[in-house]
C-alpha positions as protocol buffer text, in pm:
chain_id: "A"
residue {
  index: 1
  type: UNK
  ca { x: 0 y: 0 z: 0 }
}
residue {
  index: 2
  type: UNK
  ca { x: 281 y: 186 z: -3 }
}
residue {
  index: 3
  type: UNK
  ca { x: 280 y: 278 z: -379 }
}
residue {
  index: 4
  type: UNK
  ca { x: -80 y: 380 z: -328 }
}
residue {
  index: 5
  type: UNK
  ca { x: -50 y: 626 z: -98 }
}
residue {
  index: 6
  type: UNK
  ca { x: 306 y: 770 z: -353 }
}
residue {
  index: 7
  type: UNK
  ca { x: 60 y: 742 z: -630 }
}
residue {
  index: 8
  type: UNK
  ca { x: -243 y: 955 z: -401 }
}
residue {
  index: 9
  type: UNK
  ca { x: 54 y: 1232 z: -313 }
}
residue {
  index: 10
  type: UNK
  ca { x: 222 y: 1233 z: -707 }
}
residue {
  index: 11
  type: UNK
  ca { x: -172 y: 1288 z: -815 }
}
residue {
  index: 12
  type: UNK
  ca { x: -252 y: 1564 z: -575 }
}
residue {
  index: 13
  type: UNK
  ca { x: 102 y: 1764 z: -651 }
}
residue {
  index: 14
  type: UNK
  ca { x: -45 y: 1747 z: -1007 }
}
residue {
  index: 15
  type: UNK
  ca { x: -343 y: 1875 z: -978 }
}
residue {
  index: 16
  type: UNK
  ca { x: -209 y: 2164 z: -804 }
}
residue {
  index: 17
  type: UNK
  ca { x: 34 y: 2272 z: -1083 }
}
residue {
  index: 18
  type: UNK
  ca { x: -72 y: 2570 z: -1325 }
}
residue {
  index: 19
  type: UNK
  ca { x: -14 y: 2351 z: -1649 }
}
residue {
  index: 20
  type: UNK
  ca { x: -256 y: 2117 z: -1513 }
}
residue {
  index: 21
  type: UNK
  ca { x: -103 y: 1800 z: -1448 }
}
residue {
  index: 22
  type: UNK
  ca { x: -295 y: 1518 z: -1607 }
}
residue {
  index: 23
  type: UNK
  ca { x: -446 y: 1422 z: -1906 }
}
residue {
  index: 24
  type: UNK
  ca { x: -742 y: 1213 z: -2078 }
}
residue {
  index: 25
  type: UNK
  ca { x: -1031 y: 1323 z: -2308 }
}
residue {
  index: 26
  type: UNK
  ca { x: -993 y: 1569 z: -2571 }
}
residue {
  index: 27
  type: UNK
  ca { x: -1335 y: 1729 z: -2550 }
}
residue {
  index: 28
  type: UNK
  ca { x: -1376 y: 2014 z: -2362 }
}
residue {
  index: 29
  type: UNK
  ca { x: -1213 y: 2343 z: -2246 }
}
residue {
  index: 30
  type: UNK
  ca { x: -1182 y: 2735 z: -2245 }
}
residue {
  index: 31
  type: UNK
  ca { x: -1035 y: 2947 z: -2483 }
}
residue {
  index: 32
  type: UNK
  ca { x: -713 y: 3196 z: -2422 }
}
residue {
  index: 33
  type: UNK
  ca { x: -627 y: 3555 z: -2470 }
}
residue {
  index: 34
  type: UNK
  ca { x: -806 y: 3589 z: -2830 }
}
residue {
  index: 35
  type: UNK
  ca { x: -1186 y: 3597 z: -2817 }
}
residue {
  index: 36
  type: UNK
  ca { x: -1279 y: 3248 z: -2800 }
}
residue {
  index: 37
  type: UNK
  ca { x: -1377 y: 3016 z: -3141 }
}
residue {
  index: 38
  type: UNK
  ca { x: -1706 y: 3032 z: -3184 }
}
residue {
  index: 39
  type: UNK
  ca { x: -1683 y: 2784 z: -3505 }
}
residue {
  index: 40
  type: UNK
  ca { x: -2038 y: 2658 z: -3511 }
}
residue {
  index: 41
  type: UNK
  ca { x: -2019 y: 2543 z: -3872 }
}
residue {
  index: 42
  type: UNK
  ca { x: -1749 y: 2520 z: -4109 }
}
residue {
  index: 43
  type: UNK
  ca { x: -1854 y: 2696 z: -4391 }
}
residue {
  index: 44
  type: UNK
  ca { x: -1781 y: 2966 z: -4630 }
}
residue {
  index: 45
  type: UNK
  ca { x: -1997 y: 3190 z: -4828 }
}
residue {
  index: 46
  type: UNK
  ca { x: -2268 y: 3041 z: -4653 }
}
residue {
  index: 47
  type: UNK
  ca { x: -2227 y: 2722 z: -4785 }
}
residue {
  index: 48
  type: UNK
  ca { x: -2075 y: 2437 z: -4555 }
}
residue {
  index: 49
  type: UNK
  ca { x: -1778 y: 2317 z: -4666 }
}
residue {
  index: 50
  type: UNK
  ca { x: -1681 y: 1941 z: -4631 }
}
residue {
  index: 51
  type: UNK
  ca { x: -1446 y: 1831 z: -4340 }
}
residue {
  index: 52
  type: UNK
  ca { x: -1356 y: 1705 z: -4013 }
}
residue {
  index: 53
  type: UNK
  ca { x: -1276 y: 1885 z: -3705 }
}
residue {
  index: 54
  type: UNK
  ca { x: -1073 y: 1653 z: -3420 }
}
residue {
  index: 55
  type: UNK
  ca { x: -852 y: 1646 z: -3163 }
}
residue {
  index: 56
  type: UNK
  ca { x: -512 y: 1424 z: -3064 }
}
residue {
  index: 57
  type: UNK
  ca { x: -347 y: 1404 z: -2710 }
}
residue {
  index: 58
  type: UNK
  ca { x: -65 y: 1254 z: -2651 }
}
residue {
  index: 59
  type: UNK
  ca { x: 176 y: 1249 z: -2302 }
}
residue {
  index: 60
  type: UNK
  ca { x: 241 y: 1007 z: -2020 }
}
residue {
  index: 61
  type: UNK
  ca { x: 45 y: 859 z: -1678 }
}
residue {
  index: 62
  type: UNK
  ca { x: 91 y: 657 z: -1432 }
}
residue {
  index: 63
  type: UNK
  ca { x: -123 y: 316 z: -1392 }
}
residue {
  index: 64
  type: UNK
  ca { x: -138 y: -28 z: -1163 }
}
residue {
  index: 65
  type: UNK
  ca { x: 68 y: -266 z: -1322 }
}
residue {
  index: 66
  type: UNK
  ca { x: -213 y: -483 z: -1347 }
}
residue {
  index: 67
  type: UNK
  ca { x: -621 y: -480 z: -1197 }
}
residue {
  index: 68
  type: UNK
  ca { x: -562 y: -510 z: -824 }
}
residue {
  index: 69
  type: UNK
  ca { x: -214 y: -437 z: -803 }
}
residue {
  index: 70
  type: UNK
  ca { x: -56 y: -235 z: -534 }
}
residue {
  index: 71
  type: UNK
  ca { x: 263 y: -137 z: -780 }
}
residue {
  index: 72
  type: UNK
  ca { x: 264 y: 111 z: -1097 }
}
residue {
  index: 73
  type: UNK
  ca { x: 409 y: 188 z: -1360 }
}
residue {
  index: 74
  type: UNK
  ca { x: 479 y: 480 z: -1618 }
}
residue {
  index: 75
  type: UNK
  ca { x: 256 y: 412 z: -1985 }
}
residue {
  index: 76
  type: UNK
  ca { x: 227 y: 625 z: -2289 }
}
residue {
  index: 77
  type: UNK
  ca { x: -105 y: 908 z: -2248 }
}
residue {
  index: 78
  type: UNK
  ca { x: -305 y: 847 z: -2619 }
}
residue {
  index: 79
  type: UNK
  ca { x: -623 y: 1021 z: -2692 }
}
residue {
  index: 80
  type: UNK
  ca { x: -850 y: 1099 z: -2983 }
}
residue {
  index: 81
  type: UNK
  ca { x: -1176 y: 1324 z: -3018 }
}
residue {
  index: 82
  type: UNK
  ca { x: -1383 y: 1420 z: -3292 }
}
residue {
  index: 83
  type: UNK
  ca { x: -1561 y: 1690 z: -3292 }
}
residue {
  index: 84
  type: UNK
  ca { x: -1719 y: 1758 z: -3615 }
}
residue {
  index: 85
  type: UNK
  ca { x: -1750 y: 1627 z: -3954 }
}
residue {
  index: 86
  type: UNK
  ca { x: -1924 y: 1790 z: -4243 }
}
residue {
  index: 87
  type: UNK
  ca { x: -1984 y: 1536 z: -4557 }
}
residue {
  index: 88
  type: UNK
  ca { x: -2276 y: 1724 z: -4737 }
}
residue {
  index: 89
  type: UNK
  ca { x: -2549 y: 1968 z: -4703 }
}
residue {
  index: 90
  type: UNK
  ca { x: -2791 y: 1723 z: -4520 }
}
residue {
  index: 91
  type: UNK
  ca { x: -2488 y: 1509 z: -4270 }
}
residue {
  index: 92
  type: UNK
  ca { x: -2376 y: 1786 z: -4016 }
}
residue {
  index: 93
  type: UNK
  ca { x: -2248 y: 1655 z: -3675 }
}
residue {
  index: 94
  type: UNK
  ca { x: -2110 y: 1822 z: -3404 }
}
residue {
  index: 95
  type: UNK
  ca { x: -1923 y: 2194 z: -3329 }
}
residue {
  index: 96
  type: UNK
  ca { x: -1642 y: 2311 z: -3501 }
}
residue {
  index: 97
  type: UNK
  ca { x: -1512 y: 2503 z: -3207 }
}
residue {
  index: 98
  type: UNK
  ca { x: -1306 y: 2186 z: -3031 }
}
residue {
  index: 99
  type: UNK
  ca { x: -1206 y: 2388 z: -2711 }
}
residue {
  index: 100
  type: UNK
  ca { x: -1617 y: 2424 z: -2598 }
}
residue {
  index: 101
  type: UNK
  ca { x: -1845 y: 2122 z: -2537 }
}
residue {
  index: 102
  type: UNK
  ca { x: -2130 y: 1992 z: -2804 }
}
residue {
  index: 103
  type: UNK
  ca { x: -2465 y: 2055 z: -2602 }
}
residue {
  index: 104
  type: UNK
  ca { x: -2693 y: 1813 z: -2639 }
}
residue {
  index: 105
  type: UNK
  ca { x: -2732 y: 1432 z: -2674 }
}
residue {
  index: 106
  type: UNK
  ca { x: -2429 y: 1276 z: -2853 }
}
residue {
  index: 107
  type: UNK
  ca { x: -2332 y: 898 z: -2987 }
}
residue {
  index: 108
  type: UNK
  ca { x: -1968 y: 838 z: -2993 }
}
residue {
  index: 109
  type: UNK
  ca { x: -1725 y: 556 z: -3001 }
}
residue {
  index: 110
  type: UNK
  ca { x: -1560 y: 406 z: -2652 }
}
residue {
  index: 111
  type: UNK
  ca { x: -1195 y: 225 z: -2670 }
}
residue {
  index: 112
  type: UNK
  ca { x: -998 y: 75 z: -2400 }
}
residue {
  index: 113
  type: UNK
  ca { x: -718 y: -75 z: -2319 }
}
residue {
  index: 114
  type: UNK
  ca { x: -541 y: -327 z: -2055 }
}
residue {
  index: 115
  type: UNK
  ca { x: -207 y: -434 z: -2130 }
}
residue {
  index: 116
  type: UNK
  ca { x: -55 y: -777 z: -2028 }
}
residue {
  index: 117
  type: UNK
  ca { x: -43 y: -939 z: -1673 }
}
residue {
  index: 118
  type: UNK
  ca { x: 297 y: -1182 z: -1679 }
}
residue {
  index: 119
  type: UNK
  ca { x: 360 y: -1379 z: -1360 }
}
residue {
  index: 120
  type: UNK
  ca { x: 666 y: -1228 z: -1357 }
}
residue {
  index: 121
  type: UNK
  ca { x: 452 y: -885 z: -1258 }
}
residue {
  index: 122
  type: UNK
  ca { x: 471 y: -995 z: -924 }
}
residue {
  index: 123
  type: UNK
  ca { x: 516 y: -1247 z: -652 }
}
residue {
  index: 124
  type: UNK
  ca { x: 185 y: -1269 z: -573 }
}
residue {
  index: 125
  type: UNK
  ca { x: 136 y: -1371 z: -947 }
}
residue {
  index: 126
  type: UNK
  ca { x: 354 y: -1671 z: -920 }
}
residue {
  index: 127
  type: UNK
  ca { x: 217 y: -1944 z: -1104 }
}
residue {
  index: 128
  type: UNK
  ca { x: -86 y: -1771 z: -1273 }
}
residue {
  index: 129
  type: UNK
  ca { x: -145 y: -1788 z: -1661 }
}
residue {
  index: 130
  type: UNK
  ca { x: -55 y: -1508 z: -1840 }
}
residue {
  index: 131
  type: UNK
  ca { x: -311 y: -1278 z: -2030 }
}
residue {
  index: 132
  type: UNK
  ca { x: -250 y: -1103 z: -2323 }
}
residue {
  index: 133
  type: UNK
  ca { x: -289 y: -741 z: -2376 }
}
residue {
  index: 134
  type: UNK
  ca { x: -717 y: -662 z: -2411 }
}
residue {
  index: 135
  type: UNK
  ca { x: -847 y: -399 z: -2649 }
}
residue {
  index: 136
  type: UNK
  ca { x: -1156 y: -321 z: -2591 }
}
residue {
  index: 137
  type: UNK
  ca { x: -1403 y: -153 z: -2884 }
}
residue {
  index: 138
  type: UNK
  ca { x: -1729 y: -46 z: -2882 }
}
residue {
  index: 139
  type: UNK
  ca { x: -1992 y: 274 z: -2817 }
}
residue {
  index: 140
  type: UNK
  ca { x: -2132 y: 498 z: -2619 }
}
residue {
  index: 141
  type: UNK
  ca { x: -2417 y: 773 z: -2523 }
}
residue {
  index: 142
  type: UNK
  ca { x: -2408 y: 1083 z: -2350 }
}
residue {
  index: 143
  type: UNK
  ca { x: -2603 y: 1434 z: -2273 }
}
residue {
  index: 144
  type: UNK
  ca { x: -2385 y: 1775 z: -2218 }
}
residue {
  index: 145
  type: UNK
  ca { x: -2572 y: 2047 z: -2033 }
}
residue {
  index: 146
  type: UNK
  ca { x: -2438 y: 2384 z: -1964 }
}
residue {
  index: 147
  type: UNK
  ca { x: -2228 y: 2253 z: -1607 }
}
residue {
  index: 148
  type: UNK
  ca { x: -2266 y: 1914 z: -1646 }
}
residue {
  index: 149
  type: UNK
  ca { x: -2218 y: 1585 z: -1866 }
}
residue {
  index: 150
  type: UNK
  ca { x: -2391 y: 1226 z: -1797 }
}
residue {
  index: 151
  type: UNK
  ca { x: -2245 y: 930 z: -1998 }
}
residue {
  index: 152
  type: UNK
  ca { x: -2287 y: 556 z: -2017 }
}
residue {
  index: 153
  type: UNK
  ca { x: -2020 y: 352 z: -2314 }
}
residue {
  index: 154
  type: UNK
  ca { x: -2026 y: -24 z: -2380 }
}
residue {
  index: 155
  type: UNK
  ca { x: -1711 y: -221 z: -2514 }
}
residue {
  index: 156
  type: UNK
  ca { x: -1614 y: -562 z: -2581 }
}
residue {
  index: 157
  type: UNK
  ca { x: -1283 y: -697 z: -2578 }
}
residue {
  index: 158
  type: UNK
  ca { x: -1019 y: -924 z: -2774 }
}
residue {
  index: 159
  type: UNK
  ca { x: -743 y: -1032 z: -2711 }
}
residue {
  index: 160
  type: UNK
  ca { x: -662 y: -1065 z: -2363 }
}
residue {
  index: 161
  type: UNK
  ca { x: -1060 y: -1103 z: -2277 }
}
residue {
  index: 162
  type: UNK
  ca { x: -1353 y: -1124 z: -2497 }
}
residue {
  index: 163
  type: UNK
  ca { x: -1601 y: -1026 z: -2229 }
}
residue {
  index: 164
  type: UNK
  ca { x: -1835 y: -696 z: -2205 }
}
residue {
  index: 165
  type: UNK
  ca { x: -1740 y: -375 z: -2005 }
}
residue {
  index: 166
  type: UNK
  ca { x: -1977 y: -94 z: -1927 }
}
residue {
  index: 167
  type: UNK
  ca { x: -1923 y: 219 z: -1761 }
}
residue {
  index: 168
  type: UNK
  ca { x: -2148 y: 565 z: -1630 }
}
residue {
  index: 169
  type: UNK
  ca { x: -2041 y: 858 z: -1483 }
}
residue {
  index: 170
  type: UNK
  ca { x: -2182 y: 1230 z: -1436 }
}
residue {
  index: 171
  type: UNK
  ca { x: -1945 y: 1502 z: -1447 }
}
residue {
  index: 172
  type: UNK
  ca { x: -2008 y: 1852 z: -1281 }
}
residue {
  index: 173
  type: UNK
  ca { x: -1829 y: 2116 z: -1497 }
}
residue {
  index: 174
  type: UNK
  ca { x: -1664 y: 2438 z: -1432 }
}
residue {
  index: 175
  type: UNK
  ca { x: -1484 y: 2744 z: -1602 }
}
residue {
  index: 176
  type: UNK
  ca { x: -1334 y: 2962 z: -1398 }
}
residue {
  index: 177
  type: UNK
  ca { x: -1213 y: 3126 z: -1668 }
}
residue {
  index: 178
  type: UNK
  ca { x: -1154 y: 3128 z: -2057 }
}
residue {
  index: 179
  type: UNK
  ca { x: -881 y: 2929 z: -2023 }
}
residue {
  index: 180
  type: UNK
  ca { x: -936 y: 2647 z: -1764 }
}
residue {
  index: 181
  type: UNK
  ca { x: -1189 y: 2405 z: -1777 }
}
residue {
  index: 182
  type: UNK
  ca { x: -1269 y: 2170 z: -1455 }
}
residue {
  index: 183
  type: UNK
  ca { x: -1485 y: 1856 z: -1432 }
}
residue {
  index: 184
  type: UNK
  ca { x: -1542 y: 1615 z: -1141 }
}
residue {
  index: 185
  type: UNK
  ca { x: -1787 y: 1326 z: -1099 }
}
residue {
  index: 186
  type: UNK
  ca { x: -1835 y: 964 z: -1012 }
}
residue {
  index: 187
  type: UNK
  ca { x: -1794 y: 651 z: -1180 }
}
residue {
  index: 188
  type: UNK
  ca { x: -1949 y: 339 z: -1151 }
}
residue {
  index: 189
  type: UNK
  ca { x: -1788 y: 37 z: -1376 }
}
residue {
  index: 190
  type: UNK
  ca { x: -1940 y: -287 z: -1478 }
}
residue {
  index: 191
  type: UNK
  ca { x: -1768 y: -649 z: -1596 }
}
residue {
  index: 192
  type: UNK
  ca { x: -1922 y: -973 z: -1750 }
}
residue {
  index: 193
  type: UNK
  ca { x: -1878 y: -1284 z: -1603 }
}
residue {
  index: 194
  type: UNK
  ca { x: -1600 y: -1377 z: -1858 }
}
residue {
  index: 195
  type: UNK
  ca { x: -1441 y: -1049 z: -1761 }
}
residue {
  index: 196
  type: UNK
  ca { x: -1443 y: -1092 z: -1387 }
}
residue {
  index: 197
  type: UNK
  ca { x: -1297 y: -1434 z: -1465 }
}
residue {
  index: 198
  type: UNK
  ca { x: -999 y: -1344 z: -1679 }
}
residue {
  index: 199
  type: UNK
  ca { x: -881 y: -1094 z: -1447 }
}
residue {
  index: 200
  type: UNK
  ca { x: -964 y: -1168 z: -1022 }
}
residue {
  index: 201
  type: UNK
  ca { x: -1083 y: -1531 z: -1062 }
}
residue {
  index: 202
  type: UNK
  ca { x: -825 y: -1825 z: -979 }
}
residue {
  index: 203
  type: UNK
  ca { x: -852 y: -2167 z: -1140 }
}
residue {
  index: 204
  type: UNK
  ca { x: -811 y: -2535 z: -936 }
}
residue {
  index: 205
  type: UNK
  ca { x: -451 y: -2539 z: -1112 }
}
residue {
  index: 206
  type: UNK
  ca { x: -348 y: -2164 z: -1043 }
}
residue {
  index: 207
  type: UNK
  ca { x: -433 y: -2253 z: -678 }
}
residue {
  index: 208
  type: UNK
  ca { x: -229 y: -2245 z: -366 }
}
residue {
  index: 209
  type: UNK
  ca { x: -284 y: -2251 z: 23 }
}
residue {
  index: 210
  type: UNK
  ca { x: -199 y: -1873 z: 18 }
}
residue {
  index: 211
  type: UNK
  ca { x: -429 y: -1826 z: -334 }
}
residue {
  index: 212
  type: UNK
  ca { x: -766 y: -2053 z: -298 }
}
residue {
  index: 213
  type: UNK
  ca { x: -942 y: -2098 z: -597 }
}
residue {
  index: 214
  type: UNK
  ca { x: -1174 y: -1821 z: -718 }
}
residue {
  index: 215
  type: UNK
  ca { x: -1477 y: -1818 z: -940 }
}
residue {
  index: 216
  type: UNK
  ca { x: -1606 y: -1491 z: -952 }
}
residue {
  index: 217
  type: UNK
  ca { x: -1956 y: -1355 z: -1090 }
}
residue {
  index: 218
  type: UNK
  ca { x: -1948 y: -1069 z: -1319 }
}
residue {
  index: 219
  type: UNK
  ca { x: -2185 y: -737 z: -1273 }
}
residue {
  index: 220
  type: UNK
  ca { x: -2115 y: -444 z: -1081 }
}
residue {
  index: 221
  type: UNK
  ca { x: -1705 y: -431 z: -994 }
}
residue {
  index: 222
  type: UNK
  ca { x: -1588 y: -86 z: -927 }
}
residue {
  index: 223
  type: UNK
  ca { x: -1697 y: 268 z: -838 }
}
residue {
  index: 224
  type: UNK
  ca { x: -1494 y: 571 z: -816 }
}
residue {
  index: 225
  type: UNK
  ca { x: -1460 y: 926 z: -937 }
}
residue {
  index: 226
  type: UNK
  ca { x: -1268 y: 1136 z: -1165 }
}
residue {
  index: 227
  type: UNK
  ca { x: -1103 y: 1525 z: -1198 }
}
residue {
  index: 228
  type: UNK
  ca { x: -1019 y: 1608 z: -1522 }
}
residue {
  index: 229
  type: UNK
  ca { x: -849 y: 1977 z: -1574 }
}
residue {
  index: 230
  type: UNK
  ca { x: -762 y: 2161 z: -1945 }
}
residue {
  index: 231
  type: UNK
  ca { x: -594 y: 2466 z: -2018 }
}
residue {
  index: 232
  type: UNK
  ca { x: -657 y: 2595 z: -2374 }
}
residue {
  index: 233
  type: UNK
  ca { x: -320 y: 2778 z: -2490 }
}
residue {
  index: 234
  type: UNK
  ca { x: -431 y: 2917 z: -2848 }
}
residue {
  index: 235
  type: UNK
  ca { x: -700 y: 2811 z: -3154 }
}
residue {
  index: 236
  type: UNK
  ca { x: -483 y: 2506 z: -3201 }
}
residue {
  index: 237
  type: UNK
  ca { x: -260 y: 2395 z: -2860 }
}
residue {
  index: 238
  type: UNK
  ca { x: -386 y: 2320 z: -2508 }
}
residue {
  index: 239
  type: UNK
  ca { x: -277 y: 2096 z: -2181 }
}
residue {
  index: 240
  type: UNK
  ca { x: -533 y: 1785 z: -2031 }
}
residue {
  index: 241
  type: UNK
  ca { x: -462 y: 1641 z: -1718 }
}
residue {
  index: 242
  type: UNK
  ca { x: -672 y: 1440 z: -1493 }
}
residue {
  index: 243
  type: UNK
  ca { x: -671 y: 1128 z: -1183 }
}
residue {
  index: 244
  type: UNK
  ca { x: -873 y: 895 z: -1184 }
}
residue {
  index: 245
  type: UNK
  ca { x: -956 y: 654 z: -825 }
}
residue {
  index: 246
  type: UNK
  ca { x: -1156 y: 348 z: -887 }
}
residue {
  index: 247
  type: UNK
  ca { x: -1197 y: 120 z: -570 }
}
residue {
  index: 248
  type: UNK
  ca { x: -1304 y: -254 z: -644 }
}
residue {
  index: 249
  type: UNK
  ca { x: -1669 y: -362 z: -531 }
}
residue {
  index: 250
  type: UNK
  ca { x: -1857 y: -692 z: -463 }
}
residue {
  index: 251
  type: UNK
  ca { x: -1675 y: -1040 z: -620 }
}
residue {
  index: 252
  type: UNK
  ca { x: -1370 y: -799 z: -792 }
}
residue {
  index: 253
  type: UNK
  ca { x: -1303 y: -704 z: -386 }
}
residue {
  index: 254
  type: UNK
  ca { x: -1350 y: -1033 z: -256 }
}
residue {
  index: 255
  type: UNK
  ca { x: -1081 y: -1192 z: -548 }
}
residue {
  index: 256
  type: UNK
  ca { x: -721 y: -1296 z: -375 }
}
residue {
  index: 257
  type: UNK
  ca { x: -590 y: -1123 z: -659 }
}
residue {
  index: 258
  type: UNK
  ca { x: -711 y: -779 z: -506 }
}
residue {
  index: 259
  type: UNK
  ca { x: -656 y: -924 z: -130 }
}
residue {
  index: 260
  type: UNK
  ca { x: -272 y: -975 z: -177 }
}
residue {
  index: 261
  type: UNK
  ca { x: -239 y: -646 z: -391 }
}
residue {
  index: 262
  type: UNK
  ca { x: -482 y: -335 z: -355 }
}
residue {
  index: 263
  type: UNK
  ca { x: -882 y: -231 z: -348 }
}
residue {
  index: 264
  type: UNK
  ca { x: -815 y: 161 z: -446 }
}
residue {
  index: 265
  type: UNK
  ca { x: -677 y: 179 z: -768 }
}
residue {
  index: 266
  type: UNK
  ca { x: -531 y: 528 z: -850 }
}
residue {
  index: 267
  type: UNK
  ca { x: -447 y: 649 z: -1261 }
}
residue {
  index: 268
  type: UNK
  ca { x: -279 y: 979 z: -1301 }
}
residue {
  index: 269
  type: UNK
  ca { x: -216 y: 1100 z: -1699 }
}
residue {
  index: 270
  type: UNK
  ca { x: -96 y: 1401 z: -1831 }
}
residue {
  index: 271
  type: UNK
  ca { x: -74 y: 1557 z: -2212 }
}
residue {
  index: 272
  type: UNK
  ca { x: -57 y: 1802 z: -2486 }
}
residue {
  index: 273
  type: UNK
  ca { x: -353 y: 1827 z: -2737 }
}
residue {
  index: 274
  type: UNK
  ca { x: -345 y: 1908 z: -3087 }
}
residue {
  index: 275
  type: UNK
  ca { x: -649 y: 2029 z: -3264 }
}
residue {
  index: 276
  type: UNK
  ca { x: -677 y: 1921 z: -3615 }
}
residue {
  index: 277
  type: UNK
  ca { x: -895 y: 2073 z: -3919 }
}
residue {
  index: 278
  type: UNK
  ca { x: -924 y: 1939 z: -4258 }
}
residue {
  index: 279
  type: UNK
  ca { x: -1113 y: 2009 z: -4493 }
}
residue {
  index: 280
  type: UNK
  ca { x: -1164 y: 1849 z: -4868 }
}
């Protein structure tokens, strides 16, 4: 627990500092010393011209090594957001300006992804099966309101898992000023019983007197919350930070995966984001 509470200080020394220290979606925002975009369309002469309007982070975080794991480790910060695309008169979707949020109900794409778990990770990991890295693909609703943002995305994974993940969460959003945008909420994360299997159960041959066998039941596995901070530098450049706590509910708790490693589970990301226009 040690690396938990290094991970809990590292996160809150971030949050503090005036880049923002973190980093995640590539939605929302402020806008700096020029007046701010106010790109609802992108069109000229009053006809809308055909494009795309997105966003790409990119930076470093900090993670568990693996789900219940008490150690971290430094991964690579990767995000992409699109905003807007414009393929004809009638097929319009979104807002042009990338550095304010779409109001309104949205349908967007959700992507995850877990790397490997080796035995080698850790002790308590000693004669456990490897699982190969999981990406998980699928989609996603939400609703953005003036100072807030609801949200529920399915996925399903390969590779590692081919179970079904769900999450919700309801972010309260602020902007103090231009510049800075602020959102904090709750989460509340769901796994299938092929999920909760791959990653706390333990099989009759992965068994030992300090590891019983585990069979776990998928459904509701984690809750948490989230802070997520951005600070919009120009039209085109801004900084995304954010931590991320997720403690481990119902059969994940109960797994001796979690027992010999940790419940609280603490992610801490930070990056640069590039806005991108093109049009054709």
């Amino acid at each position: 627990m040690k690396t938990t509470r290094t991970a809990v200080a590292l996160a809150l020394a971030v949050i503090g500092a005036p880049t923002l220290g973190l980093a995640q979606d590539l939605s929302t925002d402020t806008a700096v010393s020029a007046e701010p975009l106010s790109i609802d369309t992108l069109s000229t002469q009053n006809s809308r011209q055909r494009g795309f309007v997105f966003s790409l982070r990119g930076g470093a975080g900090m993670k568990p090594k693996y789900l219940g794991s008490d150690d971290y480790e430094v991964t690579p910060d990767l995000g992409f957001r699109l905003h807007r695309f414009t393929l004809s008169e009638g097929l319009d979707y979104g807002s042009g300006d990338a550095w304010n949020d779409f109001r309104g109900w949205d349908f967007h794409g959700s992507f995850d992804y877990i790397g490997r778990r080796d035995s080698s990770d850790d002790d308590a990991l000693r004669g456990m099966d490897d699982i190969d890295p999981a990406y998980e693909l699928g989609f996603g609703f939400g609703y953005t309101g003036e100072n807030y943002n609801v949200y529920s995305d399915f996925r399903r994974g390969f590779g590692g898992h081919e179970g079904w993940t769900a999450e919700a969460g309801l972010d309260l959003i602020a902007r103090p000023t231009r510049e800075w945008r602020l959102s904090m909420g709750p989460r509340l994360f769901w796994g299938s019983d092929e999920f909760a299997d791959t990653y706390f159960g333990v099989s009759a041959s992965e068994a030992t007197a300090d590891r019983p066998a585990y069979d776990p039941d998928g459904g509701l596995l984690g809750g948490g919350a989230e802070f997520v901070a951005r600070y919009q530098l120009n039209d085109d450049w801004g900084l995304e930070g954010g931590v991320t706590w997720r403690k481990f509910m119902n059969d994940a708790l109960d797994s001796p995966i979690v027992d010999s490693g940790a419940e609280d589970q603490w992610t801490i990301r930070f990056g640069v984001i590039r806005v991108m226009r093109m049009n054709f």
